[in-house]
Steps between C-alpha positions, in 0.01 A plus 500: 500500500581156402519160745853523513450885628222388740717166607805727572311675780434189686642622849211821459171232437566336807203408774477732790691449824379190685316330194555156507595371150708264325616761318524899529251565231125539556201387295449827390812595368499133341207628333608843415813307335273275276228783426841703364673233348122383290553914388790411347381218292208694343744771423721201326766489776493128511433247244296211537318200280235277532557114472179252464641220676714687804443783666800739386660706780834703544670614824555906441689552798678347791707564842492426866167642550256404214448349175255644292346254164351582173221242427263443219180265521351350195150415550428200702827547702556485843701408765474227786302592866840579662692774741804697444681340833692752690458799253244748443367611186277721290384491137357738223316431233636674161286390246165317512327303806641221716283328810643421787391234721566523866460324839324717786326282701399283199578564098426860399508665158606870371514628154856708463370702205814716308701752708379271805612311685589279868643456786643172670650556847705187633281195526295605209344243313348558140505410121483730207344430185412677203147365434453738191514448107784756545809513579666681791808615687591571850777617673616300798724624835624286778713577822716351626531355147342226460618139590237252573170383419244342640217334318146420644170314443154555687414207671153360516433628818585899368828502665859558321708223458883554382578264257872577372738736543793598217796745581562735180613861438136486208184615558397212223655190598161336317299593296152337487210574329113586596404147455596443876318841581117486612271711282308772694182230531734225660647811746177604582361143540818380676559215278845683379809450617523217668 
């Protein structure tokens, strides 16, 4: 089964009656999309390349309901603290090891190891980066497609403060590097990110 196979039964992944959602796809079948579609590109499906300076990414598939993103990371890559706006999304790691940093409460880390990978219901906020010598790939699924981003910072008092917003139909609007990413002393110190 391919993504276009899996996208083409849309109307049978919806949410059960009386979930609210932006959309009628849950997290889990977002996740049972990505985990299929990161299949696929060990079995050669999909190609993908690795650029130094940019994260490379591809959109595999698109309609009404979701967009789903091919992604690789070269190390030191990462994205910006942001959200995903009015969709929701999931991700699976194909190759190698991204870390994703996310707010609960205060800045929290998890290592999304190969076949792995997350979930970000609506108003999550997080950054991935691939803090390895390797390089990876992840597969990437929003719904409703995605539109909007927000971007954050964590204030000095621990709180989230949005600092920008961008509309765009790309999951990598920017692209900046780990130099603006705390190591794992300044996270566990709290110097980072601020």
């Amino acid at each position: 089964m391919t993504v276009n196979d899996i996208a083409a039964h849309a109307q049978s992944l919806s949410a059960p009656a009386g979930t609210v959602a932006p959309t009628p796809l849950t997290l889990d079948r977002l996740s049972e999309l990505t985990a299929t579609v990161a299949e696929e590109v060990r079995q050669g499906l999909h190609e993908f390349h690795f650029d130094a300076e940019d994260r490379w990414s591809v959109r595999l598939h698109a309609d009404d309901y979701t967009d789903v993103w091919l992604i690789s990371w070269t190390p030191d890559q990462s994205t910006r603290l942001h959200d995903h706006a009015g969709s929701l999304g999931a991700l699976t790691v194909v190759t190698g090891e991204l870390v994703e940093w996310y707010w609960e409460a205060g800045l929290r880390e998890r290592t999304l190891p190969a076949r792995e990978g997350g979930r970000f219901p609506l108003g999550h906020v997080h950054d991935v980066i691939n803090t390895s010598d390797r390089p990876a790939v992840s597969v990437h699924a929003y719904s409703p497609p995605l539109t909007a981003m927000h971007y954050y910072e964590v204030t000095d008092q621990d709180a989230l403060r949005r600092t920008g917003s961008i509309l765009t139909t790309d999951p990598e609007p920017d692209v900046p590097t780990l130099d603006s990413v705390p190591s794992t002393e300044e996270a566990v110190t709290g110097e980072g990110r601020r």
